[in-house]
N, C-alpha and C positions, 0 to 999 in steps of 0.2 A: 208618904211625904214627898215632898221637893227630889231629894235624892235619889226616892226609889224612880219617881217616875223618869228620874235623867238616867236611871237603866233600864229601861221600860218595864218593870214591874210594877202592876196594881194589887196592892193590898189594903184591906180594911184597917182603919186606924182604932187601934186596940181589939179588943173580943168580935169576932168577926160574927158570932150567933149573936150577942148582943147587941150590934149595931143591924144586924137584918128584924131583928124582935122590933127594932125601932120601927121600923118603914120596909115593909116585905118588899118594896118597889128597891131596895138596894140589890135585892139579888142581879135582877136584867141591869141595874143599873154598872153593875162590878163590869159583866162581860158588853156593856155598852163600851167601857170605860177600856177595856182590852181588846176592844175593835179599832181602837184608834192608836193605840200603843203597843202592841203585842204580836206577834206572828211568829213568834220562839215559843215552844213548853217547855225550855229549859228556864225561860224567863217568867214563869208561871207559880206564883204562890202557892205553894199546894194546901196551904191551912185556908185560904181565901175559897181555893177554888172549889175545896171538898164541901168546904161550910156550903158554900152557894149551891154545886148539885147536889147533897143529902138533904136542901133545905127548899129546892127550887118548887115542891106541891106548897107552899106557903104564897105563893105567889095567885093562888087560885081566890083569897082574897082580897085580891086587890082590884080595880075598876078593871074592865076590860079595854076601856078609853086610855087609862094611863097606861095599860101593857103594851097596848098598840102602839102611844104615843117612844114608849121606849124602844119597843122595839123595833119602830122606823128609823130609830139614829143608829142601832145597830148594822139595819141590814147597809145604811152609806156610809158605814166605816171603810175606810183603806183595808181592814183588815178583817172584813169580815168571811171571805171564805174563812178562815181559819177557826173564827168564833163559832160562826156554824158548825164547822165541823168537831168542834169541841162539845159543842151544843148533841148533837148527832148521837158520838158515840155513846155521850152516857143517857140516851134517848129521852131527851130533854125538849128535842123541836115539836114531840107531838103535844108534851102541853101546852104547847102554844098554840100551835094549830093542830088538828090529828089526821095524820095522813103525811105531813112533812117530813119524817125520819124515813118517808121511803126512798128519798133522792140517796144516789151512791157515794161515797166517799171522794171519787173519783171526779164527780160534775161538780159536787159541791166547789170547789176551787174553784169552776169557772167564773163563779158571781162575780171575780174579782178581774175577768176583763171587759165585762160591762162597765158603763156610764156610773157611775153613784147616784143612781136613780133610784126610789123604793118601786116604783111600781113596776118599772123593770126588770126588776133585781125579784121582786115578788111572783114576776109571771115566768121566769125563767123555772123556779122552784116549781111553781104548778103545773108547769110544763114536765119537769122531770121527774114528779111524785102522782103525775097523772091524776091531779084534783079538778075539781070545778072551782073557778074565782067565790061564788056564793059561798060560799064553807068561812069566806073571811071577814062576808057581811057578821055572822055571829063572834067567830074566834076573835075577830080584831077591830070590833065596830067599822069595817070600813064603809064609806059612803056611797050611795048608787052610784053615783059619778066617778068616782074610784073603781067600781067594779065593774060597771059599763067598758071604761081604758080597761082592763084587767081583760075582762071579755073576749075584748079587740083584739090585743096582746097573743094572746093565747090562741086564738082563733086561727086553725088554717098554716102553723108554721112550715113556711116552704125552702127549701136553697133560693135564694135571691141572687142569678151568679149573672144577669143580663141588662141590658139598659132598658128591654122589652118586658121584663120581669119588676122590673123598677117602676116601669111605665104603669104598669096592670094596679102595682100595691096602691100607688100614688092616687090612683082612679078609685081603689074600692075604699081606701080609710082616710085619703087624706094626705097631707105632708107632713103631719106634726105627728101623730101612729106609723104611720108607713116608716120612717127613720128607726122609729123603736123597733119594728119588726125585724130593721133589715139588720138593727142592729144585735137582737136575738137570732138570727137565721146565721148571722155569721159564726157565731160564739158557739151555736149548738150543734152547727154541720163543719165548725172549725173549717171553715173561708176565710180565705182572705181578703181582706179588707180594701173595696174599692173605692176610693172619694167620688169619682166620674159616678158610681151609679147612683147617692144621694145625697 
């Protein structure tokens, strides 16, 4: 209710197995719902959260459109390093995708000084779980055009620390990729952040 969530605690309202029997899609939906509220596990339902991972293979019925669709609001939560990493421990990311629980505990957190971009935030993962973008045309319907940027993204990440380095990105992908890259090459070689180079 109202209250709980003025202490950022999300909990199901009544029988938390019963309201996921209703619509499996409540499971991603609980930790969608604690990506935007939550970033304490002391503020963590533990009746909510156990229900959701002892119950998260129920989720393998549901469309793979609608998994996707949830769990793009997850990954642009303010708080979603933390859901991931919640997600992680009780190795939960590979039913989602398989190969995602390889990222460390320790990168996961960075998603949270990127942009709140999903595809961003998507190729930083595949970058540190060492997958190919294609794995999420199946897990996550993504679209060619999604995976084509994804592609890009992923493609070739280098330190970007020069305005001659800038110069090259801006020449092979463009201005609207090259931003995205410089903005993964900072976060993952942990740079500083120049405005002068884009």
């Amino acid at each position: 209710g109202i209250i709980d969530l003025k202490k950022n605690i999300v909990k199901f309202i009544g029988d938390p197995s019963l309201r996921i029997e209703e619509d499996k899609l409540r499971i991603l939906r609980y930790f969608r719902f604690l990506s935007y509220y939550s970033n304490n596990q002391k503020e963590l339902d533990k009746k909510s959260l156990l229900t959701c991972v002892n119950n998260f293979s129920l989720i393998n019925v549901v469309s793979r459109e609608r998994i996707n669709r949830e769990f793009a609001k997850i990954m642009v939560g303010k708080n979603a390093g933390f859901i991931l990493n919640i997600l992680r421990h009780y190795n939960l990311l590979n039913h989602l995708v398989n190969g995602f629980n390889k990222i460390k505990k320790s990168e996961i957190f960075l998603i949270d000084k990127l942009a709140d971009d999903e595809l961003l935030r998507l190729a930083f993962i595949l970058i540190k779980s060492n997958l190919e973008s294609i794995k999420l045309k199946k897990s996550l319907k993504k679209s060619n055009k999604e995976i084509k940027e994804l592609d890009l993204l992923c493609n070739n990440v280098i330190p970007i620390t020069t305005l001659s380095d800038a110069k090259k990105l801006k020449y092979n992908y463009g201005a609207f990729i090259a931003k995205k890259k410089y903005i993964l090459s900072v976060v993952i070689f942990k740079l500083k952040k120049n405005k002068k180079i884009l």
